[in-house]
N, C-alpha and C positions, 0 to 999 in steps of 0.2 A: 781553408777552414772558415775563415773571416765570412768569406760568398757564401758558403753551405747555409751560416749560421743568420746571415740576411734573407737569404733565400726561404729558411722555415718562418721567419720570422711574418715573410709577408705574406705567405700561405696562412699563417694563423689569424692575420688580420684578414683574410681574404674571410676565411671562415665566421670567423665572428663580424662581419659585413653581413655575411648571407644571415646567420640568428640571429639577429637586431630584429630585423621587422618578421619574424616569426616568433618570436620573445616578446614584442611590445602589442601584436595581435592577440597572442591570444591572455596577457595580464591585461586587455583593454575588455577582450569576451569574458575573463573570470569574473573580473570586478564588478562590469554590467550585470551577469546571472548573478554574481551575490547579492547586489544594490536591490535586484526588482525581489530574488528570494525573501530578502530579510523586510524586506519594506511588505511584501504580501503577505506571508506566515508567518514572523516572529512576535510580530502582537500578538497573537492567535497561541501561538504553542508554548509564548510564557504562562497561559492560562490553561492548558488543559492537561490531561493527564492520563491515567493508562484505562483500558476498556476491555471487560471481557477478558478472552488467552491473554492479554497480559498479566494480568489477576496472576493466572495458574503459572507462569513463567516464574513469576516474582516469588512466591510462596515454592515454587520448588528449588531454586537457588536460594536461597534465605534458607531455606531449612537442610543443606547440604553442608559436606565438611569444606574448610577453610582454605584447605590446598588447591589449586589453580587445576591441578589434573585431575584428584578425585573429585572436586566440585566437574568437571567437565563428566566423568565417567557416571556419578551421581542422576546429574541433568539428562546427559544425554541416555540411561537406563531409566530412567524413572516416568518419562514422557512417551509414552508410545508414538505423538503423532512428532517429534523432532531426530527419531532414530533415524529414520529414511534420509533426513537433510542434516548430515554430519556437519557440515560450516554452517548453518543456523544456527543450530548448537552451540556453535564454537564465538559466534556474532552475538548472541544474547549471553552467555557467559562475561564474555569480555565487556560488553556495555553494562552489566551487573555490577562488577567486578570496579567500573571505575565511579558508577553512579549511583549503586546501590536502590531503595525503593524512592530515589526524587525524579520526577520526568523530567524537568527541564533536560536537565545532560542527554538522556535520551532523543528528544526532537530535535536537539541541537544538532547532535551527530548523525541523525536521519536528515535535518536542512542539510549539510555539507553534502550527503549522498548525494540527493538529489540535484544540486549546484553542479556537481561533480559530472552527474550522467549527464545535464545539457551541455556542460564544456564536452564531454567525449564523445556527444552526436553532433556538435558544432565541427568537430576536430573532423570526422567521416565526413558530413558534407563536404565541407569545405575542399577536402583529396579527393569526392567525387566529381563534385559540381564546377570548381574552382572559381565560386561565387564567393569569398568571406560576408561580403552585405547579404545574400536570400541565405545563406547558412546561420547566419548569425540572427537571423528574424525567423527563420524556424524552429533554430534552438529555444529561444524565449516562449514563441507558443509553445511548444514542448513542455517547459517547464512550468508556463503556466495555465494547461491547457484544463479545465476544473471537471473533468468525468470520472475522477477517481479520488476523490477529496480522501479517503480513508485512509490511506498510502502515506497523508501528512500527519495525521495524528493518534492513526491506531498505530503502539510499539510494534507489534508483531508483525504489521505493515512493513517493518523497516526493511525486513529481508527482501521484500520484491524491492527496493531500489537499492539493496547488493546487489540481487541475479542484473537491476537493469545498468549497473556500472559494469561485473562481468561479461554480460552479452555486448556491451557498445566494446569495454574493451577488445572482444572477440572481435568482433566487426572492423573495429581501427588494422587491427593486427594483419586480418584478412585483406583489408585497404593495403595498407606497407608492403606487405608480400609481395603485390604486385605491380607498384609503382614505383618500390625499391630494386625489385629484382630479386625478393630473398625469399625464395621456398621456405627455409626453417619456422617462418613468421607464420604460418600456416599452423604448425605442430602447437606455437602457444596460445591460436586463438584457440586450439581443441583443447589446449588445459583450462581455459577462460571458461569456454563454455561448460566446461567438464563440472568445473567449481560452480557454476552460475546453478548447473540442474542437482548440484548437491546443496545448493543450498536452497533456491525455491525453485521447481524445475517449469514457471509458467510462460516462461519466455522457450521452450522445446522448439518448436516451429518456426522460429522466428532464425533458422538456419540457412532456410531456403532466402532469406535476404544477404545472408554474408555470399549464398553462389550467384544469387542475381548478380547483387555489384563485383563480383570478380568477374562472372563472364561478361560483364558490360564492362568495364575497364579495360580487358584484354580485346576486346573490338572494338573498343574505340584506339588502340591504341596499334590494332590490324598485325597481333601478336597471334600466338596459335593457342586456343582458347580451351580446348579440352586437358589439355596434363596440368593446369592451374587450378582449371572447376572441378577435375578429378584428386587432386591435394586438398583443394577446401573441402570438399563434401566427405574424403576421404578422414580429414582430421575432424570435422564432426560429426560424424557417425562412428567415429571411434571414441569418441567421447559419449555418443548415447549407450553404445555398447557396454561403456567400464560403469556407468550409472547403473544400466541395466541388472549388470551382474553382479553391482555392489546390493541391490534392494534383494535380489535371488538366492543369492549363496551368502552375501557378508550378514548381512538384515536379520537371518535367523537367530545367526548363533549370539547375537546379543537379547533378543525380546522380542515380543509380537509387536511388529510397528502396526501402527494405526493409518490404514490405505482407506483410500476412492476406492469403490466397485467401478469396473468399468464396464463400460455397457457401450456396445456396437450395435445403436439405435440409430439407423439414417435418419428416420423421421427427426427422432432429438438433435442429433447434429445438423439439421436442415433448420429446425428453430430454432437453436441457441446462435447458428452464426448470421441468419436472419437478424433476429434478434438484436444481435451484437452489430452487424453495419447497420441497423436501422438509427441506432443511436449517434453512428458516426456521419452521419447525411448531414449538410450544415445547416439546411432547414430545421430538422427537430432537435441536433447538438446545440445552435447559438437559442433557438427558440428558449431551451431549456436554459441556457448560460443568462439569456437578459431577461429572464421570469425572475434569478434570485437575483439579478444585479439591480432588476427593479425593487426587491425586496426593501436588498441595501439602501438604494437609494430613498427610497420612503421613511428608512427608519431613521435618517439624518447621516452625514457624512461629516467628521469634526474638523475643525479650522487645519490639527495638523495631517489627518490624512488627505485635506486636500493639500497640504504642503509636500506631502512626500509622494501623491501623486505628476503633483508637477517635477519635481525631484527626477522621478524614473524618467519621465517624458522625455527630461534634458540629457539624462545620460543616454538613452536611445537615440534620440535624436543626434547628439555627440559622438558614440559607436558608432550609428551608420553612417553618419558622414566621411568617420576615419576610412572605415570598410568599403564607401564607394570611391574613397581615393585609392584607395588599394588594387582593387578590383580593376581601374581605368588602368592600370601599366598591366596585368595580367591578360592572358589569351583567354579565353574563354571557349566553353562549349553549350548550347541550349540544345538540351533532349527533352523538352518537357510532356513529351506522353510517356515515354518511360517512367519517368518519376512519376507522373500519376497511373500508371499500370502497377510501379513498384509498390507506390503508399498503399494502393487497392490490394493488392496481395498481401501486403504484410496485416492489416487491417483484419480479413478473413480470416489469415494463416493464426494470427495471436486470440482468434474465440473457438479452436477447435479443439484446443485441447481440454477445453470446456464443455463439448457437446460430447461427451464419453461420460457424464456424467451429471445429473440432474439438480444438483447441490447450488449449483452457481448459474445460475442465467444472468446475464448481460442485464445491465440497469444502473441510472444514475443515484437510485434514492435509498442505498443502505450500502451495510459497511462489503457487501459483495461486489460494490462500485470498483473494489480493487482488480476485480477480469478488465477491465477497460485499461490498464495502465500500459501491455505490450501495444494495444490500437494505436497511440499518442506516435507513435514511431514511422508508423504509417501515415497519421498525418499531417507530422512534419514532412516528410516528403513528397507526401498533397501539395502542402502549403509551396514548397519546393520547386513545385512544376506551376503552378498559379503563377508565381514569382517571373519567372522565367518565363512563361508564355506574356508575360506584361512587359518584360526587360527585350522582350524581339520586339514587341511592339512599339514601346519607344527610344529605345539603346542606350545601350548599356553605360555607357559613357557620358550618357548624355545628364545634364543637371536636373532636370527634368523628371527624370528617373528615379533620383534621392527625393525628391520632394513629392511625389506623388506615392512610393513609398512610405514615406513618414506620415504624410497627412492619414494613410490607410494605417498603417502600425499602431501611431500614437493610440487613437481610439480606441481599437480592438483590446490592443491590451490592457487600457484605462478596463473596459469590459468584462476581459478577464480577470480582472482583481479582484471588481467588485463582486463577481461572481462567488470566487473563492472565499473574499471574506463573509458573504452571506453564509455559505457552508460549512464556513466552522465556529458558527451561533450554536448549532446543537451541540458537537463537544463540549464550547466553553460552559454551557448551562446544568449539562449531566457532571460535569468535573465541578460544577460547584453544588452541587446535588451529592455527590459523592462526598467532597470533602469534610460537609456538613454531618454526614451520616456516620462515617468515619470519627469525623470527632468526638457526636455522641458517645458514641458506641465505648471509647477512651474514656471519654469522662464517667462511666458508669462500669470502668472495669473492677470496682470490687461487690457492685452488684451481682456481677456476671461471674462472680469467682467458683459459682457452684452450677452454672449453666452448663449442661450436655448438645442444645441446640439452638440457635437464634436464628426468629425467622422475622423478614423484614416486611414489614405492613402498611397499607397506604401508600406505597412510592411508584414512581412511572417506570415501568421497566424501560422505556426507551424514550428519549427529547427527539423526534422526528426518525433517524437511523442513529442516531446515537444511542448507544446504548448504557444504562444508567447501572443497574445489575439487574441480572436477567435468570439469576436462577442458580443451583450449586456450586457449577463452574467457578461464577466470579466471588459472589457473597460470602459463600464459605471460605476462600482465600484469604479475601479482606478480612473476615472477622479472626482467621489466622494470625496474620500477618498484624492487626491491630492488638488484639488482645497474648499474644507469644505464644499461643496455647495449638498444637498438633491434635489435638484430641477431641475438640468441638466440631460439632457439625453449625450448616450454614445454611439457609434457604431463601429464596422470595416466595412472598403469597402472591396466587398467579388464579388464574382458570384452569391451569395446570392438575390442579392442587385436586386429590380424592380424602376421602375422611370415611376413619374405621372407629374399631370401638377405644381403642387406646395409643393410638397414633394415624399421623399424615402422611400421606405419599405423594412424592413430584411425580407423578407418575402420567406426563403425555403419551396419549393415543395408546394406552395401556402400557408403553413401556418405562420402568420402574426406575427413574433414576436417583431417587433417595428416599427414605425413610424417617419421620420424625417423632419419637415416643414424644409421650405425654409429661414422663416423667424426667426434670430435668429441661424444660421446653420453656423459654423465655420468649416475648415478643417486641420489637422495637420498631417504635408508627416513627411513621415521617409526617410531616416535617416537624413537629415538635420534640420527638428523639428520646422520650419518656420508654420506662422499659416497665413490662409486665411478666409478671412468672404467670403462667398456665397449671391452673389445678386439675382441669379435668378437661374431656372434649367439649361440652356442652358448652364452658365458659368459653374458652377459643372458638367457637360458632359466633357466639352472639359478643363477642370483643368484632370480630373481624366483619361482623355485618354491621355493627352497628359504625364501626371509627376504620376500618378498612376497604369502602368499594369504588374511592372515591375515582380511580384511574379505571378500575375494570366495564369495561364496556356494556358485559353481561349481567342486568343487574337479579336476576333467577339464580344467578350463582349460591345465593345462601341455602336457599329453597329444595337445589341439587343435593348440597353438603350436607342438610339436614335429612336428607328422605336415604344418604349412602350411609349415615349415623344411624338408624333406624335399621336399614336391611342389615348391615354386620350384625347389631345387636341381635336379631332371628336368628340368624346364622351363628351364634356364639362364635363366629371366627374370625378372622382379619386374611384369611389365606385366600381369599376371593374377595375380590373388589370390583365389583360394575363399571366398565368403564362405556361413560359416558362422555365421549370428549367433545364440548363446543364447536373448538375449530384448533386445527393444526400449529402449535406456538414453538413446536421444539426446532428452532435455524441451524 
């Protein structure tokens, strides 16, 4: 009994020998990704704040009952375009539910995401590659890779970094299966992804990388490679399946969700994923990356962001050195045209489910910048095969190799910081644009206590892609949500904008997306925040021409307004409206 009890005794030490140095790996990769996350976006996202759909998120939980389920049945009926993504739903409830209308808690919780997804694509390299140093210097590009700035500060953004913690977890899962020997690991990387396409479904494609690296695992490991790639493919594709038939048969019986048109355009789908690697070529990605780091760096860098640049330097610096001791007792393998075969596929495979529809094309410079965020996967394991074609070259083992390394590392990422912090100047400036508007708007709520509409005058609808407010959607929320009132409407003066004989229409490229009587119609100019009641059309003409055009580019706008004023009045009617529209504004 005594032996027995020895005997377990040293098996448990044995075991906890083996997790020590996979325990103090990867709290050395967490800490790292937090240090460089919190050092690159937490200045930034204690200052900014929600944009656009978050508006419309926030004002329809705020105005929903108090119970955790009917506030879910509420939300999730009330929003046509979050029926389709049941755990969206259920991720914007519960972030409501703990933070109410303050963002911070919100980017907080989206930081942690995103921390989270480079630990769990650090976690897959490292079981592919069995590099922890090139996995751990991929991860970090990864995370701070700046062609999708949106994804940090827009809320609604948050869901794509759920789907991309869901899909990395799919992908780990799909890893174990086959390095553990456990078929079942297969079944939950299809519940992973399953959740991943309920809740943002833009990482879909990005399955044919969980069969790459199984079939490449099981041939490198000269196992029988079809009944493993037939389990993987076979557990997600049963998972597009239950998607499929959740949007087909579940989808109705609650409400008309709000879908993409899809359109089986080769031409489109030949330009959107054109499009989409043109961006990812390192010629015109870093071009673009050291145009805003140039920015930054013109506009001054402070004593302590260079202190906390130096800061990251040493804990990378520190990391890899741990990761290339690590790495010298491990066996190794270098495939590095695989891995840049694989990064290229996945790169394509993540802009096609974009070229089915004309909404979204590929591009660094607005909040659509969010399509580029499955590419990042891709070029981590770019970076992955670079890495590794440099590590044959001068070995692996060798010191030489950490140092030339690092001398490449440090900089790049110095780069990518700067980058990122140039790109979330325009949030910070529209969130103080906002607040300011917002507040007015507060301090004059018993002017507005007999107000039916307020429309917002003078102000930018957008700080470069940022967007400031841009039209019903958001404006009318806010003034909601600011004033407690369900029953007001809300507008921006745009080019948008048509003019009858006793009311306004938002009414882009002829179609009508709100209406503004006359009566009951208050107006609030920025930036001084002073509020005006509207007596007739004629006064709102010549208020909005004279203290209103200072942002609109088209300065004949009045000229238009006044001659659409003019034809209603012939027409004694407002059911016909000329539409004359400048240029395309509705995104």
């Amino acid at each position: 009994m005594i032996i027995g009890t020895v005997g377990a005794n040293q098996r448990s030490a044995v075991d906890l020998n083996k997790l020590r140095p996979f325990f103090i790996e990867n709290v050395v990769a967490l800490g790292c990704f937090a240090l460089v996350a919190m050092v690159c976006f937490l200045p930034s996202i204690k200052h900014v704040g929600f944009y656009l759909d978050d508006w419309i998120m926030l004002n329809t939980l705020s105005s929903g009952p108090q119970d955790f389920l009917e506030l879910f049945k509420h939300y999730f009926s009330a929003d046509p375009r979050v029926v389709k993504r049941p755990i969206e739903a259920l991720h914007f409830e519960i972030m409501f539910k703990m933070f109410g209308v303050k963002p911070l808690g919100y980017h907080v919780f989206n930081l942690v995401m995103e921390i989270l997804s480079a630990w769990l694509l650090f976690l897959c390299l490292v079981r592919v590659s069995g590099s922890r140093l090139i996995s751990f210097i991929a991860a970090v590009f990864f995370l701070l890779y700046p062609s999708h700035n949106a994804t940090h500060y827009w809320v609604v953004c948050s869901s794509v970094n759920l789907s991309m913690i869901f899909y990395l977890g799919s992908l780990l899962c799909d890893i174990e299966a086959v390095k553990r020997s456990l078929p079942w690991l297969h079944a939950v990387s299809g519940l992973l992804f399953l959740l991943g396409l309920l809740n943002y479904e833009v990482f879909l494609l990005l399955g044919l990388l969980n069969i790459a690296v199984v079939a490449f695992l099981k041939r490198r490991e000269r196992a029988a490679t079809f009944k493993a790639v037939l389990l993987c493919a076979a557990s997600l594709g049963t998972a597009f399946l239950l998607d499929l038939l959740y949007l087909r048969l579940v989808v109705p019986f609650f409400s008309d969700a709000w879908m993409h048109h899809v359109t089986f355009d080769s031409s489109l789908m030949w330009s959107t994923i054109k499009a989409g690697v043109e961006l990812n070529l390192p010629w015109v990605g870093f071009d673009f990356f050291l145009n805003q780091a140039g920015q930054q760096w013109n506009e001054g860098i402070s004593s302590y962001s260079w202190a906390m640049l130096v800061a990251v330097s040493l804990a990378l610096f520190g990391s890899m050195t741990y990761f290339w001791k690590q790495d010298a007792a491990a066996e190794e393998a270098s495939h590095p045209v695989w891995y840049l075969a694989v990064g290229a596929m996945v790169v394509v495979a993540s802009y096609v489910i974009f070229g089915l529809n004309d909404s979204y094309g590929p591009t660094f410079h607005s909040l659509v910048n969010r399509v580029n965020t499955g590419a990042t996967i891709g070029i981590a394991f770019i970076f992955c095969s670079i890495a590794l074609g440099l590590r044959s070259v001068i070995g692996a083992g060798r010191q030489s190799f950490l140092i030339v390394s690092t001398v490449l590392v440090v900089p790049i990422t110095t780069l990518l910081m700067l980058a990122d912090w140039a790109l979330s100047k325009p949030y910070l400036l529209s969130w103080q644009l906002q607040a300011h508007i917002r507040s007015c708007i507060k301090n004059q709520h018993a002017v507005l206590k007999d107000a039916k509409s307020i429309l917002l005058v003078n102000a930018p609808r957008y700080v470069n892609e940022a967007p400031v407010f841009d039209g019903v959607w958001d404006f009318q929320n806010v003034v909601r949500l600011t004033l407690d009132r369900s029953d007001i409407k809300g507008g921006v003066f745009s080019d948008r904008i048509e003019f009858a004989k006793d009311r306004i229409l938002d009414a882009p490229a002829g179609v009508r997306l709100a209406s503004y009587d006359i009566d009951g119609l208050f107006l609030i100019f920025s930036p001084e925040g002073n509020v005006v009641r509207v007596n007739d059309i004629h006064q709102l003409l010549n208020l909005v021409s004279s203290r209103g055009m200072q942002f609109e580019a088209d300065k004949s706008l009045p000229e238009r307004w006044r001659k659409q004023i003019e034809e209603s009045a012939k027409l004694q009617s407002d059911s016909v409206i000329p539409s004359k529209s400048i240029r395309k504004t509705l995104e």
